[in-house]
C-alpha positions in Angstrom: 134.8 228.9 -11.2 134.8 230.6 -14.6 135.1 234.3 -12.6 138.7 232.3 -11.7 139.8 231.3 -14.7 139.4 234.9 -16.2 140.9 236.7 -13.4 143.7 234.4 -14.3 144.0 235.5 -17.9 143.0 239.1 -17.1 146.7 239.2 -14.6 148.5 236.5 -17.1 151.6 239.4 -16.9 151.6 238.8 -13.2 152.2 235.4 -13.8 154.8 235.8 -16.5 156.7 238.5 -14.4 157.1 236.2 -11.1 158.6 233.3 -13.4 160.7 235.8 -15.7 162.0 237.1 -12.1 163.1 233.9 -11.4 164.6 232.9 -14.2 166.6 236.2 -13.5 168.0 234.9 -10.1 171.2 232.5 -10.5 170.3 229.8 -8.4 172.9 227.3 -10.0 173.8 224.3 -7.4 177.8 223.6 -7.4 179.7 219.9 -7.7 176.5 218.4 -7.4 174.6 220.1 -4.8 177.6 219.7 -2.7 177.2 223.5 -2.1 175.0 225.8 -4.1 173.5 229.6 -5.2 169.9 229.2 -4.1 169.7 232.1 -1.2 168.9 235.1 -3.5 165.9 233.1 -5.0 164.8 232.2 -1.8 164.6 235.6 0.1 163.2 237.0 -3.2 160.5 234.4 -2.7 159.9 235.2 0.8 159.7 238.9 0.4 157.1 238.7 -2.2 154.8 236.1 -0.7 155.1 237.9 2.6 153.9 241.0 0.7 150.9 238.8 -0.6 149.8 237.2 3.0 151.5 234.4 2.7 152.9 233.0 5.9 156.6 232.1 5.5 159.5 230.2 7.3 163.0 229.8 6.1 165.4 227.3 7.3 168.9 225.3 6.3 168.7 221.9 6.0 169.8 220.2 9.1 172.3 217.3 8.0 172.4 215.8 11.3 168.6 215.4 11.5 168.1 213.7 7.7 171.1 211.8 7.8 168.9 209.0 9.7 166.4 208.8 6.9 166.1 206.6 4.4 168.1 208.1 0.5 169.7 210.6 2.2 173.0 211.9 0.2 175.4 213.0 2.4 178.3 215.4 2.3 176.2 218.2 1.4 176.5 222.0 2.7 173.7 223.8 3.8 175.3 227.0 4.8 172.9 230.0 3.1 171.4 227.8 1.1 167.5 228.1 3.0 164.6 226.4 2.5 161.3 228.2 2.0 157.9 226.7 3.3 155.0 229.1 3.2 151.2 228.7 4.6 148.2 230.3 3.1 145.4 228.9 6.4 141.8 227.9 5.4 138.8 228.4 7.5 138.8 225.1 8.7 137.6 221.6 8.8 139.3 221.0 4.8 141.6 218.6 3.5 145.5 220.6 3.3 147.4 220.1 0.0 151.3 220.8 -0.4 153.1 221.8 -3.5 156.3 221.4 -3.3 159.0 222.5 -6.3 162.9 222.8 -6.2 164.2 226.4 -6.7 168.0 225.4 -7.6 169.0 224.5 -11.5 171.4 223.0 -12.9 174.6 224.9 -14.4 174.7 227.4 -17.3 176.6 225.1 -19.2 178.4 228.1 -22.1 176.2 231.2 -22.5 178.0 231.9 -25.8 175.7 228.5 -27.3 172.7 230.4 -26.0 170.3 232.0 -28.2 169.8 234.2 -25.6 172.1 234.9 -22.3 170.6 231.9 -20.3 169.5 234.8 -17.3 167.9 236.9 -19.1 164.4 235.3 -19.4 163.7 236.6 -22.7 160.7 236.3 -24.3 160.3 234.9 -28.3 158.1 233.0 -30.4 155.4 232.8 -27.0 158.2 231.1 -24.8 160.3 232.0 -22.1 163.8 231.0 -22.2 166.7 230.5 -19.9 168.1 228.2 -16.9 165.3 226.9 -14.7 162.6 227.9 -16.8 161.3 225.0 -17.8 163.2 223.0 -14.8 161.4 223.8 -12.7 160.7 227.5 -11.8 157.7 227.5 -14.3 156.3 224.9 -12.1 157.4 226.5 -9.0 155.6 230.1 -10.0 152.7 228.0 -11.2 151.8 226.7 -7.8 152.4 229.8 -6.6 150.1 232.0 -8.6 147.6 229.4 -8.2 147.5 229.9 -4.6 147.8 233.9 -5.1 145.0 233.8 -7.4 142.2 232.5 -5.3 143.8 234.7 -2.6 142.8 237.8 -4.3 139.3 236.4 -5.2 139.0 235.2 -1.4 137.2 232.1 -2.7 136.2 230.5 0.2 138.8 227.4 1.6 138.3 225.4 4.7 142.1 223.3 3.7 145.8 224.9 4.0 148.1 225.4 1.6 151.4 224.7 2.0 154.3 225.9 -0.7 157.8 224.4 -0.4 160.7 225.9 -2.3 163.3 223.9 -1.5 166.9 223.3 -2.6 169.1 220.7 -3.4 166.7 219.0 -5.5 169.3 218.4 -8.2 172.3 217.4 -5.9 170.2 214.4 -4.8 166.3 215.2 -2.8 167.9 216.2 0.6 165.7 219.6 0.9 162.5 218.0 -0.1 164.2 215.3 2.5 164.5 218.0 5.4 161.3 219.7 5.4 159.7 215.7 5.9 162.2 215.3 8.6 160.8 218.6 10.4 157.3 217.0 10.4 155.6 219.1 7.5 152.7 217.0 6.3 149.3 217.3 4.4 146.2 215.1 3.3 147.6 215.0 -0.5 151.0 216.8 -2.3 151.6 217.9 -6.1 155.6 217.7 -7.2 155.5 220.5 -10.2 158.5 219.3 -12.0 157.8 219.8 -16.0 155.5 216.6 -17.2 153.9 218.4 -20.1 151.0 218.9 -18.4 150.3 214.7 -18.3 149.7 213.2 -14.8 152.4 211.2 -13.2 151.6 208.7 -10.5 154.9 206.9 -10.9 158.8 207.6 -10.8 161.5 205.4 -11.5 164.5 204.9 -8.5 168.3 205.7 -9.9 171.5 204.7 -8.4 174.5 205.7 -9.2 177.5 203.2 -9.1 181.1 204.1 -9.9 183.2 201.2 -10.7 187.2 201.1 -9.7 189.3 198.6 -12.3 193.0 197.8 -11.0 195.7 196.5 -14.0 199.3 196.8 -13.5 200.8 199.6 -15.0 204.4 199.3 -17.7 205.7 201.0 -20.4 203.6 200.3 -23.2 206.7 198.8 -25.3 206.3 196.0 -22.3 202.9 195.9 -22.6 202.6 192.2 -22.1 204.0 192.8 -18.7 201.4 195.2 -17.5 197.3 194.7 -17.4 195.4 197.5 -19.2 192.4 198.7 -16.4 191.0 200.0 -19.4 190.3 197.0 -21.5 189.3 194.8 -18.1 187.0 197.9 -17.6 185.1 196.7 -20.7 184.3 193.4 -19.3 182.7 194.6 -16.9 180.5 197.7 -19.0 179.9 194.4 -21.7 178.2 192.5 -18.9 175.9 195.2 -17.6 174.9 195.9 -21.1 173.8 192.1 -21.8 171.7 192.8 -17.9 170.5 195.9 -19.2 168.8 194.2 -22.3 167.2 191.5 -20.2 165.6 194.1 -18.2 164.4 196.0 -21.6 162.6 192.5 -22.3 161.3 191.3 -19.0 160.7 194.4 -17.1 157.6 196.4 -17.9 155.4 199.5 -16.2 152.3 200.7 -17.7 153.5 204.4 -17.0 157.4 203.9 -16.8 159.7 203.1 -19.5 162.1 199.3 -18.5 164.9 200.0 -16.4 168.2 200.9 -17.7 172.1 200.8 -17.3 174.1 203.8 -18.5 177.5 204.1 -18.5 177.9 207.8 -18.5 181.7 208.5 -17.4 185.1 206.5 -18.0 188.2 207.7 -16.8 191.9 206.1 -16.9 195.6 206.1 -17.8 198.5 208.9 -17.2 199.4 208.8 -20.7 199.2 207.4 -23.8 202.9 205.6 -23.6 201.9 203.7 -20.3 199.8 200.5 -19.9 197.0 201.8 -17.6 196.7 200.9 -13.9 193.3 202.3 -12.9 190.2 202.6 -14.6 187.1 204.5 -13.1 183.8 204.2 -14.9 180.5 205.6 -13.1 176.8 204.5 -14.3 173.5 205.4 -13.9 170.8 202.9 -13.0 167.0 202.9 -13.1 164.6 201.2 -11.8 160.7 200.7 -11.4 158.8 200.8 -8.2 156.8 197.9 -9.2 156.7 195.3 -12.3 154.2 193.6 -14.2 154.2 189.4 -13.7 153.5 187.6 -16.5 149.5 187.6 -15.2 149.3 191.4 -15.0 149.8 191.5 -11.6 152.4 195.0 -10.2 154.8 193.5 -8.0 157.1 196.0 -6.1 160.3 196.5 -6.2 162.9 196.1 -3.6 166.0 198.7 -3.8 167.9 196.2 -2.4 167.5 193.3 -4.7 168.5 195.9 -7.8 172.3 196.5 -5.9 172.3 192.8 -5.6 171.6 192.1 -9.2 173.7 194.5 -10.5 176.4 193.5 -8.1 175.9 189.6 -8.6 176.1 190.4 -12.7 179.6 192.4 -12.1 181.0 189.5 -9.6 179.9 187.0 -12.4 181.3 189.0 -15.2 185.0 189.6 -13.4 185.2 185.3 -12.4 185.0 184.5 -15.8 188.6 186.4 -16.7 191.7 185.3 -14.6 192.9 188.8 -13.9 189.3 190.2 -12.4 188.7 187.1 -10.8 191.8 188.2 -8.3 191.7 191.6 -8.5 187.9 192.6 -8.1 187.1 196.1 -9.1 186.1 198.4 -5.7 181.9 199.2 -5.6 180.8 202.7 -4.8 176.6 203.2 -4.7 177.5 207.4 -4.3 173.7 208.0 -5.1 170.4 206.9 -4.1 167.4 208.1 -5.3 163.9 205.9 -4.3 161.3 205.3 -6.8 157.7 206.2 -6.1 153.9 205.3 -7.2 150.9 206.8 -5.6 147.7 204.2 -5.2 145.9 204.4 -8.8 142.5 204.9 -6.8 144.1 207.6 -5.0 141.5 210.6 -4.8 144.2 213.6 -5.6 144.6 211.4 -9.1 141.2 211.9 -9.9 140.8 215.4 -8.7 143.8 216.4 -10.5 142.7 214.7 -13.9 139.1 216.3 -13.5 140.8 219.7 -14.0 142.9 219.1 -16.9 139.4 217.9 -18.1 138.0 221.1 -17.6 141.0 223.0 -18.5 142.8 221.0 -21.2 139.8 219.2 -22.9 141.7 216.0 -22.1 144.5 214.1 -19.4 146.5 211.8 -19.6 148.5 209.8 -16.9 152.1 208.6 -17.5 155.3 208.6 -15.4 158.7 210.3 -14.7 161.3 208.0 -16.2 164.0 209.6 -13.4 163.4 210.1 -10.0 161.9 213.1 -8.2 161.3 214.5 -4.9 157.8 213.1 -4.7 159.5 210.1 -3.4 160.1 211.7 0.0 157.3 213.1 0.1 154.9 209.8 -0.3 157.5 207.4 0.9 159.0 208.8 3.8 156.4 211.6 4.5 153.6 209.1 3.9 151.7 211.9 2.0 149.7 210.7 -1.1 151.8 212.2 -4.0 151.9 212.6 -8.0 153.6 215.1 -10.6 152.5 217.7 -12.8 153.5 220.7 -14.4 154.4 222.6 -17.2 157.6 222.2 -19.8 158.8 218.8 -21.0 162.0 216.8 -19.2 163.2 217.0 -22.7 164.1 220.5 -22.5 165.4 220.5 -19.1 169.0 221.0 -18.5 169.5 222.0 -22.1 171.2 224.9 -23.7 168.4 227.2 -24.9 165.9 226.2 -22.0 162.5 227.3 -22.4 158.6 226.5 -21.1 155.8 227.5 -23.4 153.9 230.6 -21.8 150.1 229.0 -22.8 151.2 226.2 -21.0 152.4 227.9 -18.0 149.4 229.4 -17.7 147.2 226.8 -18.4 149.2 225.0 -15.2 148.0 227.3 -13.2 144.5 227.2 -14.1 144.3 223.3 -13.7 146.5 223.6 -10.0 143.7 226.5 -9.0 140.6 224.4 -9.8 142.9 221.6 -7.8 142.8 223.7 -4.7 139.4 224.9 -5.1 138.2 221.5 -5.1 140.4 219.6 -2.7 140.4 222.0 0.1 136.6 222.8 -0.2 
């Protein structure tokens, strides 16, 4: 194992050129992930793994096919905009491990607030910044150089391998969605979105509700003969902030922070003369997979209870003023996204925090406070799933994006000692 570790650090600029190449590549999604920029990335991909032995298949998502499984987000376009699976065989006889990561980002929000042009994957201060780099192509060239690594060694495997690149992670999961539709499967899966290098066995669920408030629109020198959406609108935000803090005090995960209520967009009026008629306010909510009783005990969490909640609190809310209580504001759940919590006797858990020992001196298991693919993975792919790579959430989607090259590189050195083990 330790001939491993320093062929790793003896091709670290290997490493560091795959990931600075992608950072390179736009592969922005569009009106969120309605359509997207992936295809460059991807056939880059698929040239050089093909060039390294890799077997490789690229496909579109197939709407028709996922749209019958469970947090699917429709109205998505798939047009050039493949996924990439590829398969490095074992001898035989071995456990199979899948790694899956998303190659599309997030916008480039203004280059001009960049330190430096958010493409250019520049190097300073022993980071690599721009779009992606940290969220999640670090993770995503991690799992890949992994697998190239013991490759070149031809360190003896009897398990598969199998990489997914897939898009539309940021739009909503359908990717990650498709390639479970198509039947891909393996004994155990590793999600490498940026966790620090911590374990994560858990991830919260999110929906995303946008609220519709009808007044009646006047002139606003008559404003007692019109009803302003707006102000009704607040009734409405007041009450799920007084639900939101009764979940911060009864709700509790040992990995997961409570769940929360954001209102994160409010829209309404024509002008600032006229009583407003509409008001449109969208909100994030998160939620656990499971919660602690008042004994200890995890009980799960049903998806559908949450809605009802939520729902129940906003019905509540609008029969206590006359004007809601007639007029009730229209309810659009636009966004699913399942939570997910692999078995905490799960053997890939253990495995995986046996190499950061080795590697990092230490681990440490936690959770993803928002939701991830893994979730399709483990609960619709049935595949035995947790999260781990390198860069921290708190830098994703951020102007001056960066992962920390150490880090990077230490990633890959737990994730080889992952496969060695696992697929033995």
């Amino acid at each position: 194992m330790d001939r491993l570790m320093q062929h790793i650090d003896a091709y670290r600029e290997e490493a560091i050129s795959l990931l600075r190449d992608l950072v390179g590549i736009d592969s922005t999604f569009i009106d969120q992930g309605k359509y997207g920029n992936e295809k460059d990335a991807q056939l880059y991909l698929e040239k050089k793994l093909n060039a390294w032995g890799f077997e490789t298949k690229l496909f579109e998502p197939n709407n028709a096919e996922i749209s019958k499984w469970p947090d699917f987000n429709p109205d998505h376009c798939y047009k050039d905009r493949p996924n990439l699976v590829a398969v490095v065989r074992g001898s035989g006889g071995g456990r199979s491990l899948l790694f899956n990561g998303h190659i599309d980002t997030v916008p480039l929000d203004d280059p001009k607030k960049w330190r430096f042009p958010p493409l250019s994957a520049e190097i300073s201060d022993g980071k690599i910044y721009g779009r992606g780099a940290c969220d999640m192509k670090a993770g995503l060239a991690a799992m890949i150089m992994a697998t190239k690594f013991i490759n070149d060694l031809d360190l003896p495997r009897r398990g598969d391998v199998i990489i997914e690149s897939v898009v539309d992670e940021e739009g909503g999961g359908n990717g990650t969605l498709d390639c479970v539709a198509r039947g891909i499967k393996a004994d155990a899966a590793i999600v490498t979105e940026p966790t620090g290098l911590d374990v994560y066995s858990a991830s919260r669920g999110v929906f995303l509700l946008q609220v519709t408030v009808t007044g009646k629109p006047s002139h606003a020198c008559f404003k007692w003969k019109g009803v302003n959406a707006i102000e009704k609108s607040h009734v409405i935000a007041r009450a799920l902030s007084e639900l939101e803090r009764r979940w911060l005090a009864t709700r509790k995960h040992p990995h997961l922070p409570s769940p929360t209520i954001t209102l994160g967009e409010i829209s309404g009026g024509i002008s600032a003369a006229t009583v407003p008629g509409t008001c449109v306010m969208k909100f994030d909510i998160k939620y656990l997979p499971s919660e602690m009783d008042e004994k200890g005990n995890m009980l799960p969490v049903r998806a559908e209870d949450v809605r009802e909640e939520v729902e129940r609190c906003i019905e509540t809310a609008c029969m206590g003023d006359p004007w809601l209580k007639d007029h009730q504001p229209e309810l659009d759940w636009y966004l699913t996204v399942m939570p997910h919590e692999i078995k905490a006797d799960a053997e890939i858990l253990d495995v995986v925090t046996g190499a950061c020992d080795e590697v990092l001196g230490h681990h440490r298991i936690s959770g993803l406070p928002s939701g991830a693919d893994a979730r399709h993975l483990q609960n619709n792919g049935g595949i035995p799933t947790i999260l781990f790579g390198p860069g921290s959430m708190t830098c994703a989607h951020s102007i001056d994006e960066h992962v920390d090259i150490d880090e990077y590189l230490n990633c890959i050195k737990v994730l080889a000692k992952t496969i060695v083990q696992w697929t033995a």
